[in-house]
Biopython code that builds the backbone (N, CA, C, O; Angstrom):
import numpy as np
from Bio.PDB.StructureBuilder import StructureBuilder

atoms = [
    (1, "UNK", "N", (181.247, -58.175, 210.192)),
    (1, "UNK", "CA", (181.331, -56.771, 210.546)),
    (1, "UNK", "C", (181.783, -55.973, 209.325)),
    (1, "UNK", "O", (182.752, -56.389, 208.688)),
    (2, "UNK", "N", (181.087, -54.742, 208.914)),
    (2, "UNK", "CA", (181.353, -54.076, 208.058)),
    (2, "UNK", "C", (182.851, -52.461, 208.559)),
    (2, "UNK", "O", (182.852, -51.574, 209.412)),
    (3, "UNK", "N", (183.537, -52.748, 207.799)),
    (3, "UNK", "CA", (184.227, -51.718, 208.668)),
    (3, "UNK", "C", (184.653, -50.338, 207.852)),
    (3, "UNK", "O", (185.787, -49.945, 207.577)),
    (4, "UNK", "N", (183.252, -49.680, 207.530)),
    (4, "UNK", "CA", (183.121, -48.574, 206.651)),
    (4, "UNK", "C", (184.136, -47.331, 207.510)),
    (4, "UNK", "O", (184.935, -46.573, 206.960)),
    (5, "UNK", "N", (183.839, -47.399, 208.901)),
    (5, "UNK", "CA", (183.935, -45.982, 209.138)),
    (5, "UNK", "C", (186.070, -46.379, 209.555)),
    (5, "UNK", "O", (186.825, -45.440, 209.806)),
    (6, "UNK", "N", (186.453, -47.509, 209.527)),
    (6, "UNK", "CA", (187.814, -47.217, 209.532)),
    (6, "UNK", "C", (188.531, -47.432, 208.585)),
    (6, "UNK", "O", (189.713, -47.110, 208.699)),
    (7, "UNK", "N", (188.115, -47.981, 207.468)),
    (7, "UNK", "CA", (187.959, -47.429, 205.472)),
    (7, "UNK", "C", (188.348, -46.080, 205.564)),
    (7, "UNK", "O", (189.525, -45.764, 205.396)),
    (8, "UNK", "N", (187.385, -45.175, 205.839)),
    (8, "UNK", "CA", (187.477, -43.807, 205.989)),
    (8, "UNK", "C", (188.467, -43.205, 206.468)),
    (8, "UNK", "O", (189.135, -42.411, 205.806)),
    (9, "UNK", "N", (188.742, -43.553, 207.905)),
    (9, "UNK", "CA", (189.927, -43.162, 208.565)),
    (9, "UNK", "C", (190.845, -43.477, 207.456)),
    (9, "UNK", "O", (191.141, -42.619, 206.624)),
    (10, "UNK", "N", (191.338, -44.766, 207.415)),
    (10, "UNK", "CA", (192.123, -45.049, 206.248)),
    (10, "UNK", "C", (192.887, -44.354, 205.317)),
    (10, "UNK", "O", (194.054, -44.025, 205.103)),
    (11, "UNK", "N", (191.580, -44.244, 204.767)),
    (11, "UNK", "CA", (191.550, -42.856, 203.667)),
    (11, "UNK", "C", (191.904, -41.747, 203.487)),
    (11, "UNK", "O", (192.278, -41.234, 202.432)),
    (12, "UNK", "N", (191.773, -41.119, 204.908)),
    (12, "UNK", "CA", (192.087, -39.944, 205.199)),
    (12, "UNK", "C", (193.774, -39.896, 205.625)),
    (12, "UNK", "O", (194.564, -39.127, 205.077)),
    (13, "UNK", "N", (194.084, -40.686, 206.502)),
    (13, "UNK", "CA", (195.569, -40.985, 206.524)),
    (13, "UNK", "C", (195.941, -41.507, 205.183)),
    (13, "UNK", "O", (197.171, -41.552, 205.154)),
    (14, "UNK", "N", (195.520, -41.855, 204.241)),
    (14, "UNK", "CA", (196.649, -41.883, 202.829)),
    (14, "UNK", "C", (196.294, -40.227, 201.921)),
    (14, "UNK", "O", (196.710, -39.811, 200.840)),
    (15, "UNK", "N", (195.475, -39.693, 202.816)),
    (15, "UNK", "CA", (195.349, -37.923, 201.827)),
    (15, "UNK", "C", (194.351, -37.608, 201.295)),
    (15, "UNK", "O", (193.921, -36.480, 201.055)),
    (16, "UNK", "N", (193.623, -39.316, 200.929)),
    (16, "UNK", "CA", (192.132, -39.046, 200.700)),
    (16, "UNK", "C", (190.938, -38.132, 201.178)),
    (16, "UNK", "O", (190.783, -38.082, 202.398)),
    (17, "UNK", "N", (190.043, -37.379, 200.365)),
    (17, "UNK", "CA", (189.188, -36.370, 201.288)),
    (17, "UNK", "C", (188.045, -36.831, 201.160)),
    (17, "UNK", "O", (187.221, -36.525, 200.298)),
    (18, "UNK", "N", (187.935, -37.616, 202.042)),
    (18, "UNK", "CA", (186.812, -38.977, 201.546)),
    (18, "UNK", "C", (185.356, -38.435, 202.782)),
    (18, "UNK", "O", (185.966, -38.093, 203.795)),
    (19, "UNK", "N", (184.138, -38.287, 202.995)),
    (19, "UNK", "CA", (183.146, -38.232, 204.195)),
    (19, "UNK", "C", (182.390, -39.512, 203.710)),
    (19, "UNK", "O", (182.421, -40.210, 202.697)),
    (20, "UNK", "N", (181.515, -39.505, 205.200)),
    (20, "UNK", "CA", (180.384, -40.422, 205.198)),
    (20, "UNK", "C", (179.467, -40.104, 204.065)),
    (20, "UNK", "O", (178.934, -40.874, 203.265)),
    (21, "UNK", "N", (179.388, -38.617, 204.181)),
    (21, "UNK", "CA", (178.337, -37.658, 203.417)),
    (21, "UNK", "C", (178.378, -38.358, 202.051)),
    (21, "UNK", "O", (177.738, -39.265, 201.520)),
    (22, "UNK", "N", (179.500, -37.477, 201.668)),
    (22, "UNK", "CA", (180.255, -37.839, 200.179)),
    (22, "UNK", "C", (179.706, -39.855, 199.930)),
    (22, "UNK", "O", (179.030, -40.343, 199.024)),
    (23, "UNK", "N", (180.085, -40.257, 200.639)),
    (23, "UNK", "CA", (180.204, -41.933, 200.249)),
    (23, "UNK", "C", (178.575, -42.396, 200.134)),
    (23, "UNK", "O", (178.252, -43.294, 199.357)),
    (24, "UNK", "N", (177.607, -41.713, 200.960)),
    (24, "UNK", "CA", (175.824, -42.089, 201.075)),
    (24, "UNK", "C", (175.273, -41.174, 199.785)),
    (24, "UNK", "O", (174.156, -41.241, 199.271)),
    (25, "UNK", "N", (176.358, -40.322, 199.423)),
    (25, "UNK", "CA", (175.170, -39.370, 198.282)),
    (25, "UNK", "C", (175.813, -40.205, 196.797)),
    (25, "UNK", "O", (175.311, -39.874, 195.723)),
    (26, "UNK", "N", (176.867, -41.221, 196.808)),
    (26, "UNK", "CA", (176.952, -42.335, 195.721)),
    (26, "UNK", "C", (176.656, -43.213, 196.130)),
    (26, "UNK", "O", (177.225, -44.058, 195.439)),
    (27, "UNK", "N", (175.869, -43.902, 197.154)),
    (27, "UNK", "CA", (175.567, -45.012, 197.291)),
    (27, "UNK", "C", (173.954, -45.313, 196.665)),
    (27, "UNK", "O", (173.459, -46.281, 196.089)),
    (28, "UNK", "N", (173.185, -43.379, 197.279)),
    (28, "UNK", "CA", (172.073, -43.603, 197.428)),
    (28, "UNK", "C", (171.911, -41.749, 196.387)),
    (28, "UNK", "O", (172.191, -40.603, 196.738)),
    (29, "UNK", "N", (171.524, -42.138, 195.500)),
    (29, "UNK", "CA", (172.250, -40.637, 194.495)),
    (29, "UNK", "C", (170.083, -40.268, 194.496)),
    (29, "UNK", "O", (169.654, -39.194, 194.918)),
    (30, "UNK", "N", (169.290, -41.194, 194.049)),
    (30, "UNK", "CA", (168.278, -40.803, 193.702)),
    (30, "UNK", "C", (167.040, -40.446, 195.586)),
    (30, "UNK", "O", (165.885, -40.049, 195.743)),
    (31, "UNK", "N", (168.095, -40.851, 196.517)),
    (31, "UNK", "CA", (166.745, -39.650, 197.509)),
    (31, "UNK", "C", (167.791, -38.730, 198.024)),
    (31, "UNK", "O", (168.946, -38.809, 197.606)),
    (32, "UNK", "N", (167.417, -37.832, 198.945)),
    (32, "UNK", "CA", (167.983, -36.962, 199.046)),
    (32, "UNK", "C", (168.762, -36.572, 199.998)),
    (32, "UNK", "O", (169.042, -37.545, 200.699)),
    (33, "UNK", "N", (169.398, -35.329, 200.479)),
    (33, "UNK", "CA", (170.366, -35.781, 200.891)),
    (33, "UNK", "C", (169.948, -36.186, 202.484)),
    (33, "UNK", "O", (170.453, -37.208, 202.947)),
    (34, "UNK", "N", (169.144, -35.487, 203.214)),
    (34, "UNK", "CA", (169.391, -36.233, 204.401)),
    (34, "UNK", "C", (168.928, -38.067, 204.587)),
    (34, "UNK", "O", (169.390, -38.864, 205.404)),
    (35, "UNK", "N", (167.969, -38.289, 203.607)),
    (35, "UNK", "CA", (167.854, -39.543, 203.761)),
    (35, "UNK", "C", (169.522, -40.258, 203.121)),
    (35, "UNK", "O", (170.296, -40.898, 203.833)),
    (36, "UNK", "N", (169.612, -40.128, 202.534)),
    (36, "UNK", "CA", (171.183, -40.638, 202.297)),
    (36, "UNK", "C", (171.984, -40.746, 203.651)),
    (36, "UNK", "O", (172.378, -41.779, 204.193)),
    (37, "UNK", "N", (172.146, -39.327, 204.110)),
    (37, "UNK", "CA", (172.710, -39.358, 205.483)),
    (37, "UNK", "C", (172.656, -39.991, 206.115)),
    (37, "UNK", "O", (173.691, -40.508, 206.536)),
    (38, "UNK", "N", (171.297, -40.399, 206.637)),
    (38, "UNK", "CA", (170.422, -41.110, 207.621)),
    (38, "UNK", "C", (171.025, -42.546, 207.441)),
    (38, "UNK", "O", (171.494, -43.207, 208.367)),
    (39, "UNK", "N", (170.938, -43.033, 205.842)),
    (39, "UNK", "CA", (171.595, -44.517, 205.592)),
    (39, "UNK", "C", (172.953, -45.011, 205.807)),
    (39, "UNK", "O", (173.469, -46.118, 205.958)),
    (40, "UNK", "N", (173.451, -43.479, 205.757)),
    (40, "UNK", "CA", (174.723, -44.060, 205.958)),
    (40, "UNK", "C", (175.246, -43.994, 207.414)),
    (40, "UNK", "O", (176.278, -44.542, 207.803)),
    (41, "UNK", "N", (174.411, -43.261, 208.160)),
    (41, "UNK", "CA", (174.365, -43.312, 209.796)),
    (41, "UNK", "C", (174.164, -44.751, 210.438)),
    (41, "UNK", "O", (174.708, -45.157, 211.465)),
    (42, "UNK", "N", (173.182, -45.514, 209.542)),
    (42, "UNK", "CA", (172.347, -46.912, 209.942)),
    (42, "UNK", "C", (173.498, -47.899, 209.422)),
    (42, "UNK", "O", (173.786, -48.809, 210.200)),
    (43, "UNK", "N", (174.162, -47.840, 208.262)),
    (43, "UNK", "CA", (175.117, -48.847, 207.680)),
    (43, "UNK", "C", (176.373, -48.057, 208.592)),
    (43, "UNK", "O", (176.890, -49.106, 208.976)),
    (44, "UNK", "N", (177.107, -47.146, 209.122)),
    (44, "UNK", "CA", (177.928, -47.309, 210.035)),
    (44, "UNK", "C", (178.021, -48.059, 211.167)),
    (44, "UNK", "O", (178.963, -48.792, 211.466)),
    (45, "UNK", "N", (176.548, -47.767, 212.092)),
    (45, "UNK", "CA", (175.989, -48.485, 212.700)),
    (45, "UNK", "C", (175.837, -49.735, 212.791)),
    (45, "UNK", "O", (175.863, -50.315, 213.877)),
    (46, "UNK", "N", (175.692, -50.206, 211.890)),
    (46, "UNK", "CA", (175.185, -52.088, 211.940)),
    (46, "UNK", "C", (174.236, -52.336, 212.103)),
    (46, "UNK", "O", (174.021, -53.358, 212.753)),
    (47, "UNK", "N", (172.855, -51.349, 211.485)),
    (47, "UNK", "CA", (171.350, -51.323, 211.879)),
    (47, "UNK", "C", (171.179, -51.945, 210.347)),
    (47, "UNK", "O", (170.421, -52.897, 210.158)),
    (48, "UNK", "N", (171.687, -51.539, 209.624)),
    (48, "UNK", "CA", (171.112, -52.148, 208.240)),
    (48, "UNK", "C", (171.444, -53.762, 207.978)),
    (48, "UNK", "O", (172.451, -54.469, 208.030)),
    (49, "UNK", "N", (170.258, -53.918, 207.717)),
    (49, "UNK", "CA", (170.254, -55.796, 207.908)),
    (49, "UNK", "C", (170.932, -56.194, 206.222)),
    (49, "UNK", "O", (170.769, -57.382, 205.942)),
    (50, "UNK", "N", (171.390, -55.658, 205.516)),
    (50, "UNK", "CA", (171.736, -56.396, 204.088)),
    (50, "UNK", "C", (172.185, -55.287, 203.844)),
    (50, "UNK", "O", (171.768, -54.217, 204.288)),
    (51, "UNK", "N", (173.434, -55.541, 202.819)),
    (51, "UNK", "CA", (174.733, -54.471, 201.838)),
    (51, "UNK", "C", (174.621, -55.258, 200.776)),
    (51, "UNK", "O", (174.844, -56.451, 200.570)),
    (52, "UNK", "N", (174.216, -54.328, 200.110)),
    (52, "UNK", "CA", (174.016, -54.468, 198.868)),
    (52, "UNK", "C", (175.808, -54.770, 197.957)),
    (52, "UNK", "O", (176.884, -54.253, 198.255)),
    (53, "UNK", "N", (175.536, -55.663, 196.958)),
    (53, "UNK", "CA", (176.835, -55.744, 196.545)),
    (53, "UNK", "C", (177.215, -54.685, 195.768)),
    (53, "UNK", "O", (178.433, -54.554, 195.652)),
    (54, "UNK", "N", (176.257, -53.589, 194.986)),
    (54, "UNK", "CA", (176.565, -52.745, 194.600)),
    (54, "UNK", "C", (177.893, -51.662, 195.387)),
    (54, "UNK", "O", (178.939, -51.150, 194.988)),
    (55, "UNK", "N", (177.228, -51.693, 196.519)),
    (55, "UNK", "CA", (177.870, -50.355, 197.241)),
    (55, "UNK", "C", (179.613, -50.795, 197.591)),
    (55, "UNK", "O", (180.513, -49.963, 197.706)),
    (56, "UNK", "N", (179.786, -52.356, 197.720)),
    (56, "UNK", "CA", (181.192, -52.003, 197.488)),
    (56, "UNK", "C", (181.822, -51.822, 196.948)),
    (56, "UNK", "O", (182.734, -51.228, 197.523)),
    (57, "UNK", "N", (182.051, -52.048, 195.558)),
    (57, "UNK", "CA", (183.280, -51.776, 194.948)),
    (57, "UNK", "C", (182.902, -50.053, 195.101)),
    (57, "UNK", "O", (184.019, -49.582, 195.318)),
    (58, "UNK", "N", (181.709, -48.635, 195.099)),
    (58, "UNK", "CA", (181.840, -47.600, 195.389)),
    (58, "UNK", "C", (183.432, -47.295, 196.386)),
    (58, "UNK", "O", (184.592, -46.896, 196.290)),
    (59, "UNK", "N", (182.211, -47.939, 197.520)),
    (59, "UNK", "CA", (183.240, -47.705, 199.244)),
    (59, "UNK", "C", (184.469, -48.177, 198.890)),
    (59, "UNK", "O", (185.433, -47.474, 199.193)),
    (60, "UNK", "N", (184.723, -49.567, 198.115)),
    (60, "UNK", "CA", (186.396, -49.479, 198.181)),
    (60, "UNK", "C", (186.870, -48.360, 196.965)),
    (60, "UNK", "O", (187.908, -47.734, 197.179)),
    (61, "UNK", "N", (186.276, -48.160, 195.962)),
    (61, "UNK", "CA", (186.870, -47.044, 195.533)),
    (61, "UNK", "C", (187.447, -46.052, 195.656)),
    (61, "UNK", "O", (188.522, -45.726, 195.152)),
    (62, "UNK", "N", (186.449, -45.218, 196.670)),
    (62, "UNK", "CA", (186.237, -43.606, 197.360)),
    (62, "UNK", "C", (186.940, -43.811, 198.207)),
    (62, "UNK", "O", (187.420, -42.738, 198.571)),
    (63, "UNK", "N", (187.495, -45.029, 199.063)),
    (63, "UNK", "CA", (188.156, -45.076, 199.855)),
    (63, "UNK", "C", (189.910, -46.003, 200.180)),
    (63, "UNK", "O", (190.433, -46.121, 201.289)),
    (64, "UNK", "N", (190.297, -46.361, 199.274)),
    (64, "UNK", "CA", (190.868, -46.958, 198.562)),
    (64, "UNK", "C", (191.458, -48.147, 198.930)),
    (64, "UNK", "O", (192.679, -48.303, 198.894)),
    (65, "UNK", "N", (190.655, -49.026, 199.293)),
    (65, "UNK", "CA", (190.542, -50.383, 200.025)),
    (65, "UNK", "C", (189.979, -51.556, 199.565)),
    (65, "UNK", "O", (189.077, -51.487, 198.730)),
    (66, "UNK", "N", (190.284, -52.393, 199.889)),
    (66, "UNK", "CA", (189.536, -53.493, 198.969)),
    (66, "UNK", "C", (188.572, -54.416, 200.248)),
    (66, "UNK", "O", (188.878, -54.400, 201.440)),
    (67, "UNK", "N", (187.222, -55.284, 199.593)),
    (67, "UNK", "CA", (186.298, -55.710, 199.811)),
    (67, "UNK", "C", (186.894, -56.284, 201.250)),
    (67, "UNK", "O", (186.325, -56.114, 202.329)),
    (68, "UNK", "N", (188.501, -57.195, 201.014)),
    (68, "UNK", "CA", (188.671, -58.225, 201.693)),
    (68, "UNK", "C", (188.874, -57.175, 203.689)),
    (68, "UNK", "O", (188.808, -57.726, 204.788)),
    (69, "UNK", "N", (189.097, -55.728, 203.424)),
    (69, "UNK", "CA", (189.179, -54.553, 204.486)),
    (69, "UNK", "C", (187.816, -54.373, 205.205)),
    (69, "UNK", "O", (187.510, -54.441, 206.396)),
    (70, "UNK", "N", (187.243, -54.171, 204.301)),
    (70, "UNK", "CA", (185.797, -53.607, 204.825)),
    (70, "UNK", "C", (184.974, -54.574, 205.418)),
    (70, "UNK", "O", (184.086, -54.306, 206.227)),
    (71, "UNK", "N", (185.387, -56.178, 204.851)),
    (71, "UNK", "CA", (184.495, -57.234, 205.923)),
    (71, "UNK", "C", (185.157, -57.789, 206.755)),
    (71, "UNK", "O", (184.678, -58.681, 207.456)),
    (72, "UNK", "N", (186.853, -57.234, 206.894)),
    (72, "UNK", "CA", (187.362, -57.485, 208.123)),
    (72, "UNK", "C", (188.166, -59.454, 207.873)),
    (72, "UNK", "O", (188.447, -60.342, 208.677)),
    (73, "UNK", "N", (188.257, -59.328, 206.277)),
    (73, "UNK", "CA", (188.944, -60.610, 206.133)),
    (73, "UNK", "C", (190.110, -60.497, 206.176)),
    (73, "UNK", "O", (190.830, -61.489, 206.069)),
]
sb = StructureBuilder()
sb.init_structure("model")
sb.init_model(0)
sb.init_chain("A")
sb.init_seg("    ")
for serial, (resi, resn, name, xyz) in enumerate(atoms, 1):
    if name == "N":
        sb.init_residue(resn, " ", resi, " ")
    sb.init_atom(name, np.array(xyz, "f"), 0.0, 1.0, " ", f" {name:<3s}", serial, name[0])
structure = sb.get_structure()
């Protein structure tokens, strides 16, 4: 289980001004923005079949968490 969207919460309780928005337009910088949106609607979700290893160290960045949070180790 990927656990992007309570990363976020997270985030926001340590002061961070972190969105979904914000986190899909660095994940996915070259289409635009609603398709970004859209991806990051599907990877909240659990529709996207593969995560790229790129996108975490982003998400733990922007959100200030580490890998072992977001897969729930």
């Amino acid at each position: 289980m990927f656990n992007i969207e309570q990363a976020i919460a997270q985030a926001k309780d340590n002061g961070r001004e972190v969105t979904k928005k914000a986190i899909a337009l660095r994940l996915w910088p070259e289409t635009n923005e609603i398709c970004a949106v859209i991806n990051m609607s599907k990877l909240c979700t659990g529709k996207v079949k593969r995560i790229s290893p790129e996108w975490v160290p982003i998400i733990c960045e922007m959100c200030g968490c580490d890998a072992n949070f977001l897969f729930g180790i």
